[in-house]
C-alpha positions as CSV (number, residue, x, y, z in Angstrom):
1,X,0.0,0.0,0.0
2,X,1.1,3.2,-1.3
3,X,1.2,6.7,1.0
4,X,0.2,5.0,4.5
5,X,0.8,6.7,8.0
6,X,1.5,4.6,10.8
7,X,-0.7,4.9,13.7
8,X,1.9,6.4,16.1
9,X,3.1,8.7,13.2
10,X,-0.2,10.1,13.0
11,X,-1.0,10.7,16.8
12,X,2.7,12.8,16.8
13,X,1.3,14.9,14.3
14,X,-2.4,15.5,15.8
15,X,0.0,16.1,19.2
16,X,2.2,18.4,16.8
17,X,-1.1,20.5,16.0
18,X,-2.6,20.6,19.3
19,X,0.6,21.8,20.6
20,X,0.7,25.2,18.9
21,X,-2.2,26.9,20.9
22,X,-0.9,27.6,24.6
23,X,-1.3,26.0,27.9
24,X,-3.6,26.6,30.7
25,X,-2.8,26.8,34.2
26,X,-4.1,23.6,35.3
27,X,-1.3,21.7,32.9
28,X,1.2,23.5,33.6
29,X,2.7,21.2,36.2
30,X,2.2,18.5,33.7
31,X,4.0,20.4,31.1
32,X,7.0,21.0,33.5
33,X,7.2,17.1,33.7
34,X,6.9,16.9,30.3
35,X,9.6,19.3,29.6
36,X,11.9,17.9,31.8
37,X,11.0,14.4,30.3
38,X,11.6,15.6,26.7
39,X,14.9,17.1,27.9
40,X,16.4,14.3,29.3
41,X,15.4,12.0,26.4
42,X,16.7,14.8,23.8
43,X,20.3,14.5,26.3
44,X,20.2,10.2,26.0
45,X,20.3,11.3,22.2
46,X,23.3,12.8,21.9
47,X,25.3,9.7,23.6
48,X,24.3,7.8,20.9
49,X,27.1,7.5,18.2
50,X,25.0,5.3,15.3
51,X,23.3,8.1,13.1
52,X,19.8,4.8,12.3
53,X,20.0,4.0,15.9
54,X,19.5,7.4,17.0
55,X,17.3,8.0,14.2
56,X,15.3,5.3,15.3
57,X,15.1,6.2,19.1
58,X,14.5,9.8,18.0
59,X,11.3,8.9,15.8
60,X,10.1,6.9,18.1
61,X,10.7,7.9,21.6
62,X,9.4,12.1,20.0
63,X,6.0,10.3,19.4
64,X,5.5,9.0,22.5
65,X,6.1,11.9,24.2
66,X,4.0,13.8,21.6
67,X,1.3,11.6,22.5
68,X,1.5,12.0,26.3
69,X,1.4,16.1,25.4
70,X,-1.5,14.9,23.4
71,X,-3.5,13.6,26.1
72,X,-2.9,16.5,28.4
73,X,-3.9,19.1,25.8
74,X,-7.2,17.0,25.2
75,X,-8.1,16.4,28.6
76,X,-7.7,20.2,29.8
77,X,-9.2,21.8,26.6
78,X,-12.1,24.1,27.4
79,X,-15.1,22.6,25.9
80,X,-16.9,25.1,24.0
81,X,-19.2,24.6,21.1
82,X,-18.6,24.1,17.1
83,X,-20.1,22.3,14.8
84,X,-19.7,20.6,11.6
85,X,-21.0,18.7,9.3
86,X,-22.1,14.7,8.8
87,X,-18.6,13.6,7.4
88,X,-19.8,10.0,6.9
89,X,-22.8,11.2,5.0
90,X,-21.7,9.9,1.7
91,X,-21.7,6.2,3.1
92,X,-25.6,6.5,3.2
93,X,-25.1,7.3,-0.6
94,X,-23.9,4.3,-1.9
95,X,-25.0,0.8,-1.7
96,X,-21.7,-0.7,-0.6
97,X,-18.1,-0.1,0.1
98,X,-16.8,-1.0,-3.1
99,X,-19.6,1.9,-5.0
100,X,-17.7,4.3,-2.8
101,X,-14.3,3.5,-3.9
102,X,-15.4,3.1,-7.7
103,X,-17.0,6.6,-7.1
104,X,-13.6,7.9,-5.6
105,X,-11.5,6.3,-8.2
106,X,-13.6,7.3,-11.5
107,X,-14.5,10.2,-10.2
108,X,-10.6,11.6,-10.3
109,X,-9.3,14.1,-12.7
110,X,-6.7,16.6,-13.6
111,X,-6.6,20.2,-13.8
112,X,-4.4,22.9,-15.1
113,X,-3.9,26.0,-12.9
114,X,-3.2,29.3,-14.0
115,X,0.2,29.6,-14.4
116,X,1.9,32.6,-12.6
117,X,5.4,32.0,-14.3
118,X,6.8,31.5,-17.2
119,X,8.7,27.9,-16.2
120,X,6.1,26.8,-13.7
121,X,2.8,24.7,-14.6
122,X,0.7,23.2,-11.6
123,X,-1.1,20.2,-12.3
124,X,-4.0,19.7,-9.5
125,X,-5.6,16.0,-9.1
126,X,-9.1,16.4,-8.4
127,X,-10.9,14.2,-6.1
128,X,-15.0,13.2,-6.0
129,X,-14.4,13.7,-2.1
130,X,-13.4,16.6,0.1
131,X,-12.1,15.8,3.0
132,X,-10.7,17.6,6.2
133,X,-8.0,16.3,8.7
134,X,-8.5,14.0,10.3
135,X,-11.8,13.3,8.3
136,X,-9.5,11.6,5.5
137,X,-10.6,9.1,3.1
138,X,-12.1,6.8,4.9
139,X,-10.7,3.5,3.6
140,X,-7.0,2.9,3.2
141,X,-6.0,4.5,-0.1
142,X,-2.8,5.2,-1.6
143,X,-1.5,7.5,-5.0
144,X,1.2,7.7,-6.4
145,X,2.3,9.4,-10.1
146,X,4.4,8.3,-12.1
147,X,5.2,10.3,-15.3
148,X,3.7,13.2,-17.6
149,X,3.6,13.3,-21.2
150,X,3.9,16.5,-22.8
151,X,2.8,17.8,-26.3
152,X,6.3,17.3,-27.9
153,X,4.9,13.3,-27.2
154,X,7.8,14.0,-24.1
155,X,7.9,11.6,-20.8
156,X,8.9,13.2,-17.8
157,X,8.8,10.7,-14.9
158,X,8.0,11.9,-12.2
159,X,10.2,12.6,-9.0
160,X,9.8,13.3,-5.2
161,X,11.5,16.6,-4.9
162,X,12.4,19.0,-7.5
163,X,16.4,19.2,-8.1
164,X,18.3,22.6,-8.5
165,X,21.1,20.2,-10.6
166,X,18.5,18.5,-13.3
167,X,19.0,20.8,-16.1
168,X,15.6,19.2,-17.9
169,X,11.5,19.8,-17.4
170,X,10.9,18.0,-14.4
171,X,7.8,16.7,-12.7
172,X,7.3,17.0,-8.9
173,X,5.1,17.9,-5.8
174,X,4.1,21.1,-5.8
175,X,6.1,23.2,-2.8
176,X,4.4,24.3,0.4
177,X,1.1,23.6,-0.7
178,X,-1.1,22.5,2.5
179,X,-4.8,22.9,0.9
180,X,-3.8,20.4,-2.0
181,X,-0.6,18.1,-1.2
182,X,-1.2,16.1,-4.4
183,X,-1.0,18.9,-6.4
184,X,2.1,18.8,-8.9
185,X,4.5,21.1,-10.7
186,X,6.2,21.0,-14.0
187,X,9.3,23.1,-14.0
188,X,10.8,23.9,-17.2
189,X,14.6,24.9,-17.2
190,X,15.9,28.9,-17.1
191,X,18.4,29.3,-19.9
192,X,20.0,32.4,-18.7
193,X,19.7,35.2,-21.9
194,X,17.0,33.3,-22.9
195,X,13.6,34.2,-22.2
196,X,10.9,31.9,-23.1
197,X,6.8,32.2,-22.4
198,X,4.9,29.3,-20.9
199,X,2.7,29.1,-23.7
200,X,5.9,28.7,-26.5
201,X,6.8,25.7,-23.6
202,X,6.0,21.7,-24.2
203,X,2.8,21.6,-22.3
204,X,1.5,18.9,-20.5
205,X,-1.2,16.7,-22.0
206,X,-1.5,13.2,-19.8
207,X,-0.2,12.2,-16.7
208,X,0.3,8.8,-15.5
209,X,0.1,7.3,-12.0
210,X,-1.9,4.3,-10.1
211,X,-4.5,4.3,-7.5
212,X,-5.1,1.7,-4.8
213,X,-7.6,1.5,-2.0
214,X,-9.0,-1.1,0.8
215,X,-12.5,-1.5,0.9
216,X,-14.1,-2.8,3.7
217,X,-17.0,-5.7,3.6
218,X,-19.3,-4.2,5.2
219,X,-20.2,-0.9,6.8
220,X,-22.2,-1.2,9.9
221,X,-23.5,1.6,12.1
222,X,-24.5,1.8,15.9
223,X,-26.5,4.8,17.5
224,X,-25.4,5.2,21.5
225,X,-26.0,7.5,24.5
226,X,-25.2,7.4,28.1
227,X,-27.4,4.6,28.6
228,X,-25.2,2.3,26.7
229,X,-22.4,2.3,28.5
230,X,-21.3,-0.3,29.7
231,X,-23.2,-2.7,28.1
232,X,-21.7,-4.6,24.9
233,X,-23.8,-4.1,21.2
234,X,-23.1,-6.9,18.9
235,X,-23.9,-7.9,15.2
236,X,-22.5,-10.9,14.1
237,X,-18.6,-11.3,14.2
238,X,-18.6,-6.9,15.4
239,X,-18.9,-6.3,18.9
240,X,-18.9,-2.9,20.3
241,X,-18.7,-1.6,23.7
242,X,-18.9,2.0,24.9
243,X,-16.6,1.6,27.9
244,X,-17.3,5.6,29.1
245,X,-19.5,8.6,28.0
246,X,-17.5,11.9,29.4
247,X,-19.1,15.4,28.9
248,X,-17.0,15.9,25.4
249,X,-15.1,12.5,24.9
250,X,-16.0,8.9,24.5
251,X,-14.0,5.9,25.1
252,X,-15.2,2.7,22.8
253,X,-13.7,-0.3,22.2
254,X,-14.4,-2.9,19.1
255,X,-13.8,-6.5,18.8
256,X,-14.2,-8.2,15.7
257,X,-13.9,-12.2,16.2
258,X,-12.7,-12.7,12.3
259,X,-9.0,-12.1,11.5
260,X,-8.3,-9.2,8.8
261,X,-8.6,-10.2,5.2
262,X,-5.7,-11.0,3.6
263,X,-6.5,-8.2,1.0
264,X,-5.5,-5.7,4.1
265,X,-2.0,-7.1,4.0
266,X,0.8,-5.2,6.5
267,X,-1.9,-2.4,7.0
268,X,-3.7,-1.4,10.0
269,X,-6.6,0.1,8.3
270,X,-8.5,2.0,11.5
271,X,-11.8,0.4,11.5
272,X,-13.7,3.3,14.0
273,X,-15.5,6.5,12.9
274,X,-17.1,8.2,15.9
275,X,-19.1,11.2,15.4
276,X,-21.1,12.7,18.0
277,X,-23.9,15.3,18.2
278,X,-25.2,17.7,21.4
279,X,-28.9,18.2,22.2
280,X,-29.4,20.5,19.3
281,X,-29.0,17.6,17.0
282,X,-25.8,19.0,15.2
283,X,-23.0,17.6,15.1
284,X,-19.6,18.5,16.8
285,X,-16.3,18.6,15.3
286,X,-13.9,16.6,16.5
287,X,-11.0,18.1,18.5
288,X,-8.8,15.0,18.8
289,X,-8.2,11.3,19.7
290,X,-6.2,9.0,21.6
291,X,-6.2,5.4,19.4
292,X,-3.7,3.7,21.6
293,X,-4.6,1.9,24.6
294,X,-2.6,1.2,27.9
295,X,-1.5,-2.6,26.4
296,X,-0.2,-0.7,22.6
297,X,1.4,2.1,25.0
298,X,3.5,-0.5,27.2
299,X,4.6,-2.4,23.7
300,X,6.3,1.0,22.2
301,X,7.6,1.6,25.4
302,X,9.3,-2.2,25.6
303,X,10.6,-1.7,22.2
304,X,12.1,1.8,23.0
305,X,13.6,0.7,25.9
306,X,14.8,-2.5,23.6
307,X,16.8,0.3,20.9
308,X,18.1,1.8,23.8
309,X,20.3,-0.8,24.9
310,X,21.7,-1.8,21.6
311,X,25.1,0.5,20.7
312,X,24.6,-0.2,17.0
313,X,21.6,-0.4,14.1
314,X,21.6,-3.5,12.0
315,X,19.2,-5.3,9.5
316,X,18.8,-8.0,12.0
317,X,17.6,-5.8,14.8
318,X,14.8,-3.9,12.5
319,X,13.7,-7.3,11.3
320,X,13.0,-8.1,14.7
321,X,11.6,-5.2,15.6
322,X,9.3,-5.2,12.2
323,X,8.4,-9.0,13.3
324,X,7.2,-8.3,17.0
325,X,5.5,-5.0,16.2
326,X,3.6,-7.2,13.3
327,X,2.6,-10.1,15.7
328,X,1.7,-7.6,18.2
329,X,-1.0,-5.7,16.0
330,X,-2.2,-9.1,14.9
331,X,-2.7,-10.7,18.3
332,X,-5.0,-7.1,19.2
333,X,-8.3,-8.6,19.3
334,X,-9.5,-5.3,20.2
335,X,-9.6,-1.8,18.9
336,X,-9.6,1.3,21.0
337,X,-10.7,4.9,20.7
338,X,-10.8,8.0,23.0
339,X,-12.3,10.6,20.8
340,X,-12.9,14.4,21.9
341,X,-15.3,16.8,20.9
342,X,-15.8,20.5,20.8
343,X,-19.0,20.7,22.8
344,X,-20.9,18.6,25.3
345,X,-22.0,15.0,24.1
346,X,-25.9,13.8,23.6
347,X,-25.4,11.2,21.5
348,X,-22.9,9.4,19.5
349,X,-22.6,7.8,15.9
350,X,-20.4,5.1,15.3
351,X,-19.4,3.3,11.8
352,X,-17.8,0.3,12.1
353,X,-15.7,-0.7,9.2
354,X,-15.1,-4.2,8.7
355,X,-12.1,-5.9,7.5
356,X,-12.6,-9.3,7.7
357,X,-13.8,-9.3,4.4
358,X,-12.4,-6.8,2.2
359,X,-11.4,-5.5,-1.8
360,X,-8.2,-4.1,-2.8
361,X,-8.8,-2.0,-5.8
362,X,-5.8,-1.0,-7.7
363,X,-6.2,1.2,-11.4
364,X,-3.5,1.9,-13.2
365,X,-4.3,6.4,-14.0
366,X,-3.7,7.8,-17.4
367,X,-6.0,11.2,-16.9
368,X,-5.6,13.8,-19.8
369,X,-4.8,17.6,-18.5
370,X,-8.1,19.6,-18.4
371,X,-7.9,23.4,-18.4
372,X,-10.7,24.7,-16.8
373,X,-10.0,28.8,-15.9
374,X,-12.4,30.6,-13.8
375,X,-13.1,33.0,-16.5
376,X,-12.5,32.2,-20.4
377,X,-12.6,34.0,-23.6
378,X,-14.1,30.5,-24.8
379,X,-17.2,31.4,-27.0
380,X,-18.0,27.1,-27.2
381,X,-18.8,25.3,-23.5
382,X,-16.1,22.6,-22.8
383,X,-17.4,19.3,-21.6
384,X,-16.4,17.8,-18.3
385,X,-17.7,14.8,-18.8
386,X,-18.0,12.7,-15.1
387,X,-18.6,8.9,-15.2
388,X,-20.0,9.1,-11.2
389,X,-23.0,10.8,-9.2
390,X,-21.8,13.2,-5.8
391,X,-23.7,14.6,-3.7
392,X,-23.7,17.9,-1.5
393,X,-24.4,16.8,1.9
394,X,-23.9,20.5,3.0
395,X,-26.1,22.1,0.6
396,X,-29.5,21.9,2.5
397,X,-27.9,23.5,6.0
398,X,-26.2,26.2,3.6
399,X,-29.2,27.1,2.1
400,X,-31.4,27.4,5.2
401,X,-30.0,31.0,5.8
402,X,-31.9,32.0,2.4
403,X,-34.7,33.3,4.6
404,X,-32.6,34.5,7.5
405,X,-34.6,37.0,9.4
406,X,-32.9,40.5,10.9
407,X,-33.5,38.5,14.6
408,X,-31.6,36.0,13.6
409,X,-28.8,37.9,11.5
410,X,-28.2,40.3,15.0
411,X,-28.1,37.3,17.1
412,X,-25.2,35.9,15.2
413,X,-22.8,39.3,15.3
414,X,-19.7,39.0,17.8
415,X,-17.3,42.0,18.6
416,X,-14.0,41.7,18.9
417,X,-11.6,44.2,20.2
418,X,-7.6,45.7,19.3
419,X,-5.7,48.3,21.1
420,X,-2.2,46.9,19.6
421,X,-1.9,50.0,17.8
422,X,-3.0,53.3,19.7
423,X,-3.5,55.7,16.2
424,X,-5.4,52.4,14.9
425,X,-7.9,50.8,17.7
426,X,-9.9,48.4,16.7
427,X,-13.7,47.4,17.0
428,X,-14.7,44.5,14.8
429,X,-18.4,43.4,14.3
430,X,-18.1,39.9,12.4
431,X,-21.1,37.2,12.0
432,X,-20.8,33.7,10.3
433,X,-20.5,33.9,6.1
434,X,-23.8,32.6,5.4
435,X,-25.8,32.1,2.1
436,X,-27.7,35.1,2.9
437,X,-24.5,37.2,2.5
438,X,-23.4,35.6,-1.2
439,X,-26.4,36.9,-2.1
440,X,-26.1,40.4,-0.7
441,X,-24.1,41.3,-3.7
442,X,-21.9,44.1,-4.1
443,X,-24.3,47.3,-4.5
444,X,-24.5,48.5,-0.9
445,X,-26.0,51.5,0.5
446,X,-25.0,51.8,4.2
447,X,-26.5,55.5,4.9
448,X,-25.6,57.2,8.1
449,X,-24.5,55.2,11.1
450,X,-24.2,57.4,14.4
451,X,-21.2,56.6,16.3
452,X,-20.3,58.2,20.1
453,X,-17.4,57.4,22.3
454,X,-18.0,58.5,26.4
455,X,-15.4,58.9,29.6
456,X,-16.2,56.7,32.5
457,X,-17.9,58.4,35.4
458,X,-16.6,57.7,39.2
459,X,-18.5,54.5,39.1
460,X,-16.5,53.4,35.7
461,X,-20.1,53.6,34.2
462,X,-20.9,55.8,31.2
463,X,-20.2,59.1,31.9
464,X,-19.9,61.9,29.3
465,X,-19.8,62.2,25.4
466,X,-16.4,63.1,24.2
467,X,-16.1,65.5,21.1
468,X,-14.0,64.6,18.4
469,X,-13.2,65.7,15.1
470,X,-14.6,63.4,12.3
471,X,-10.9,62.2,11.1
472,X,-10.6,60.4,15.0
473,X,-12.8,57.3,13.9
474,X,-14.0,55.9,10.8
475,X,-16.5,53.3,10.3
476,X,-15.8,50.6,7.1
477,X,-20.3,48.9,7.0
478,X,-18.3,46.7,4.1
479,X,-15.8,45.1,6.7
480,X,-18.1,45.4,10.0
481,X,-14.7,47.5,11.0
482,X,-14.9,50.3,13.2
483,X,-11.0,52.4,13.3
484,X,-9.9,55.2,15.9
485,X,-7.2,57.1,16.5
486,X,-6.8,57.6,20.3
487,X,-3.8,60.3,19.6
488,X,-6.8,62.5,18.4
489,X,-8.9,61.9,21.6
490,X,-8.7,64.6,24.4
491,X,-9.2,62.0,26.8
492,X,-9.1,58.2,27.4
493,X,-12.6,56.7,26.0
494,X,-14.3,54.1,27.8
495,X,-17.3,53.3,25.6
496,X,-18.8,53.8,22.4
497,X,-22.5,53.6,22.0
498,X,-23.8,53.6,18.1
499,X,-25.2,51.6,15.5
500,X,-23.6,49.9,12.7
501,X,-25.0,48.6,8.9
502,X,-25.3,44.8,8.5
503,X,-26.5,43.9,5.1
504,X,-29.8,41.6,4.8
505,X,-31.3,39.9,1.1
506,X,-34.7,38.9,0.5
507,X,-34.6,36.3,-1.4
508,X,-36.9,34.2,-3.6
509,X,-36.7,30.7,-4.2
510,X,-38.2,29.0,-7.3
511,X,-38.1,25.3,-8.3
512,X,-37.5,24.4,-12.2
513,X,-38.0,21.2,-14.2
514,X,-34.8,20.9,-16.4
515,X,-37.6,19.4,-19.3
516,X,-38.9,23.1,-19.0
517,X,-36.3,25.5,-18.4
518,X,-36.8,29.1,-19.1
519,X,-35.2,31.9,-21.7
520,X,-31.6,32.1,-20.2
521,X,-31.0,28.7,-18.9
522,X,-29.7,25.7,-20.5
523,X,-28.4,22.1,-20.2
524,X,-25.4,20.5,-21.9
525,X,-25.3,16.9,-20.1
526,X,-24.1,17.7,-16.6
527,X,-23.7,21.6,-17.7
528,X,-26.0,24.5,-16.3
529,X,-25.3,27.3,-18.9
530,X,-26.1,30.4,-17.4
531,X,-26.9,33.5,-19.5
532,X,-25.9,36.5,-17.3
533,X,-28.4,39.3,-19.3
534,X,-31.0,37.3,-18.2
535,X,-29.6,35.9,-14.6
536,X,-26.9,37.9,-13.1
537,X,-25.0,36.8,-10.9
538,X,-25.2,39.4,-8.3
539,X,-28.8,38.3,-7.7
540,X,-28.6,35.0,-8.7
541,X,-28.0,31.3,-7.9
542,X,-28.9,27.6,-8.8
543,X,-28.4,24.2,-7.4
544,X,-29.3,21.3,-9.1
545,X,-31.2,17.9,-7.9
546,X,-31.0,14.4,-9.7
547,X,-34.1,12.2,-9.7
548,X,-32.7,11.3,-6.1
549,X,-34.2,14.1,-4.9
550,X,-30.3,14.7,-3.3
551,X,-28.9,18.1,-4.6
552,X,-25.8,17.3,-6.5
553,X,-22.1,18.3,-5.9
554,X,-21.0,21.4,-8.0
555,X,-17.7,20.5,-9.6
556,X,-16.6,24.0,-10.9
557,X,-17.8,27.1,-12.6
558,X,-16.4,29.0,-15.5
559,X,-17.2,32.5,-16.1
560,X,-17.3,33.0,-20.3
561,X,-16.5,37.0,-21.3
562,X,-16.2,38.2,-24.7
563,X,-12.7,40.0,-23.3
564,X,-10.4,40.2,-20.7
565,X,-11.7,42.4,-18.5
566,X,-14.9,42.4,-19.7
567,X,-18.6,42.0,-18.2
568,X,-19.7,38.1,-18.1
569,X,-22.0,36.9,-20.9
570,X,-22.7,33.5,-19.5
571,X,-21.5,31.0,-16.5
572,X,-20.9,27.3,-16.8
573,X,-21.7,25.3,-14.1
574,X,-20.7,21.6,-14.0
575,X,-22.2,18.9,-11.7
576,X,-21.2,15.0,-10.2
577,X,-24.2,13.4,-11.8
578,X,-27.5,14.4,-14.2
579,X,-29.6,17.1,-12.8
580,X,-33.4,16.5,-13.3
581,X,-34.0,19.6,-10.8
582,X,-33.3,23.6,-10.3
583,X,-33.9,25.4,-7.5
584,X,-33.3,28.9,-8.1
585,X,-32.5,31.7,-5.7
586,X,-32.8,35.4,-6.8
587,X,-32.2,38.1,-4.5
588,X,-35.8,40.4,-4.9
589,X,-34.4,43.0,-2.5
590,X,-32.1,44.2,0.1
591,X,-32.5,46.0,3.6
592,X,-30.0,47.5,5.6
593,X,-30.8,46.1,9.4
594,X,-29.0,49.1,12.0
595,X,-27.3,46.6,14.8
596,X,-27.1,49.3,17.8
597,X,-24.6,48.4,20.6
598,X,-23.1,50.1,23.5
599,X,-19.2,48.4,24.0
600,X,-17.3,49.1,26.8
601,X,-13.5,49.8,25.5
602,X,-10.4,47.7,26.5
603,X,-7.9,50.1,27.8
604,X,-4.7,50.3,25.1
605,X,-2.1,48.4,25.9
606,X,0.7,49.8,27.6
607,X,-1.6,51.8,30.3
């Protein structure tokens, strides 16, 4: 299997995450252990002359500490609220496992970015699925590429780092790029003297690679609450047990009486996906998890202490090492999960993926390069064609907030406070991006927004209205931003009393047969074609429905203009399946809702 973390790899870097926010007061003492701890062990290091051994020791020995700073970051998190969406929604789509992998396998193209230099393309692989850590793919999967073919018929294989010595085009992993790590870069060579345009460059036309993934037998899912635990839930060779139900964490542990399939190989595909929701019904995202128990703990430990007796690596000794960590996993009977949450528990939702039985599907990927720009000088529509059906399991909570009311629109606005810069306070009035907002569009009219800033009295309560000249503040309704310079203010303010501009659409929605669709609107197989004289999209939008009644997952949109710079004279919109259904959203007209508030002022810093 290609591109697989190990389990302990994979808690250092949730621990590595975790870490970067700071500590609270109750770990402290914990963290001064810890400190010491890692100190000590980073000293042992440097007596070690054999650059694997201490390697070796270093890799593992880091992630067991990162995994005890795990725990204490997870235990002593506050436990506030957020929510998220039903990640294993798209299980519920498809009849089996194997549907799902087909889906996530077919469903893969390639796209050319706009290039921003003249001896840089970027090639981005584009999955069926979005995913976000640690909400991965849920199946063991692997890619890897292996080669691009460029228009001068060309093979450039493909290699894992781009090298300052190769003096050819090369083909590697696109640098620093977090939101897509499978994204790819050919690099053409700079002759110095020479200067060369990307379009005059071989450009890339196919790129090779292969694709593998695990799927599970079967999927099988279990509804608990605090009633359950304790007591054991089991359907047929699964048997789950929710050993304890914590006000934002769960700990579970699964036994499944069947040995892994021998289509899982060396892996250690993780076979629990817990979500949870609180007693609105949402669901909470995720803020961590522990997956190793006290008996997987006390193994890495032996084998640690194991390397650090030994004065030299050798073959032998990492065979053994492989060997007992292999008949280690294999003799678990039991897998174990402490999961935390960001917000107090109701209920939980657990899949079960079962390996007993499973598929390993392996295709062999030669995708062509599709260009695809945000907005083209294109008078034809391109096809896109797509072999598979997606759905948008976040479409129908997105488009709840098309009849947002001015309640509900005040009730979401926080303030936030900066006094960093004296000639530049701060007061930011921010709410959540809803869909209410996309539709807002960009012709604004805020009007006047009264704005006072008052001393404190004896009692540090309001006392009187300070007057300023009109350069001391400015208000930007766009931003929700409210700037002032307190090296124009005679005296210290301690609260501003005013109103400020939030921005609310009234917006109609309409439901369209695609057998009857009016003047403006058209379908090319999975393409909406959107003529902009008749449907602007300032004030307009559309989602589309297959005869699933499920809206369907918008793939991309390109914007056609006759020139450059010019005004839009239709949009392309391409889906994940046939649409049979349009719901259509036009903005009919928009109010300006005055949010009045009275903040009391942090002091600038310094005083």
């Amino acid at each position: 299997m290609m591109d697989v973390r190990s389990p302990l790899a994979t808690i250092g870097l949730c621990a590595a995450l975790l870490m970067a926010s700071g500590c609270s007061p109750k770990e402290e003492q914990k963290q001064v252990t810890l400190e010491e701890k890692t100190a000590k062990f980073e000293q042992s290091l440097d007596t070690i002359q054999d650059p694997k051994l201490r390697d070796a020791i270093a890799d593992l020995g880091g992630s067991l500490l990162l995994l005890e700073r795990a725990r204490v970051k997870l235990a002593n998190k506050p436990i506030e609220a957020e929510y998220g969406e039903d990640t294993l929604a798209l299980l519920k789509h498809y009849p089996t496992p194997q549907a799902l992998v087909d889906t996530y396998i077919n469903g893969l193209f390639v796209l050319r970015k706009a290039s921003h230099s003249d001896y840089l393309t970027d090639l981005q692989p584009v999955f069926p699925f979005n995913f976000n850590t640690p909400d991965q793919f849920p199946f063991p999967h692997g890619l890897e590429w292996q080669s691009v073919t460029l228009s001068n018929n060309k093979v450039i294989p493909f290699q894992p780092e781009w090298s300052e010595t190769d003096p050819g085009i090369q083909l590697s992993p696109s640098s620093s790029n977090l939101t897509n790590p499978d994204d790819l870069t050919v690099t053409y060579p700079f002759i110095e003297g020479i200067e060369t345009d990307n379009k005059s460059q071989p450009q890339p036309v196919s790129l090779k690679g292969a694709v593998e993934v695990i799927a599970p037998g079967k999927v099988l899912t279990f509804d608990l609450s605090k009633k359950d635990v304790g007591h054991t839930r089991t359907e047929g060779n699964i048997t789950l047990n929710l050993l304890l139900l914590e006000k934002n964490y769960a700990e579970i542990e699964l036994t499944n009486s069947e040995p892994l399939a021998p289509e899982v190989g060396d892996e250690s595909p993780n076979p629990l996906l817990v979500q949870a929701r609180d007693s609105s019904g949402q669901f909470l995202t995720r803020s961590g998890s522990i997956n190793e128990n006290a008996a997987q703990i006390a193994f890495y430990e032996k084998q640690l202490a194991e390397m650090q007796k030994q004065t030299a690596w050798s073959d032998a000794f990492e065979k053994h090492l492989t060997d007992e960590q292999k008949a280690f996993e294999h003799k678990q009977s039991s897998h174990y999960a402490k999961v935390y949450f960001n917000g107090l528990i109701d209920t939980l939702q657990v899949d079960v993926l079962d390996f007993s039985k499973a598929t390993l599907t392996r295709k062999d990927l030669d995708l062509p390069v599709m260009r695809f720009d945000k907005n083209s000088l294109q008078k034809t529509v391109q096809a896109l064609p797509m072999p598979v059906t997606v759905y948008d399991d976040s479409a129908a909570s997105w488009l709840k907030d098309a009849a947002m009311t001015e309640e509900q629109l005040k009730k979401s606005v926080t303030i936030s406070q900066s006094t960093e810069d004296a000639s530049a306070a701060k007061i930011v009035f921010d709410h959540p991006f809803t869909f209410n907002d996309d539709l807002v569009g960009a012709d604004r009219n805020s009007g006047e927004s009264p704005i006072t800033f008052f001393t404190a009295d004896e009692k540090g309560e309001r006392g009187e209205p300070i007057e300023l000249p009109t350069e001391a503040f400015e208000l930007n309704a766009g931003s929700g931003t409210l700037t002032y310079d307190l090296t124009l203010f005679p005296e210290n303010p301690a609260f501003v009393v005013g109103s400020i501009p939030l921005f609310l659409a009234t917006i109609e929605k309409a439901t369209i047969d695609v057998g009857k669709l009016p003047k403006g609107l058209s379908l090319k197989d999975n393409a909406l074609i959107v003529d902009q004289k008749e449907f602007p999209a300032d004030s307009w939008r559309f989602y589309a429905k297959d005869a699933s009644g499920h809206y369907l997952k918008e793939i991309l949109g390109v914007s056609h203009r006759a020139e450059e710079y010019g005004t839009a004279l239709f949009d392309v919109f391409y889906f994940y399946g046939q649409p049979t259904t349009l719901e259509s959203y036009q903005r009919t007209d928009l109010s300006t809702v005055q949010y009045g508030f009275e903040v009391k002022l942090d002091k600038p810093e310094g005083k």
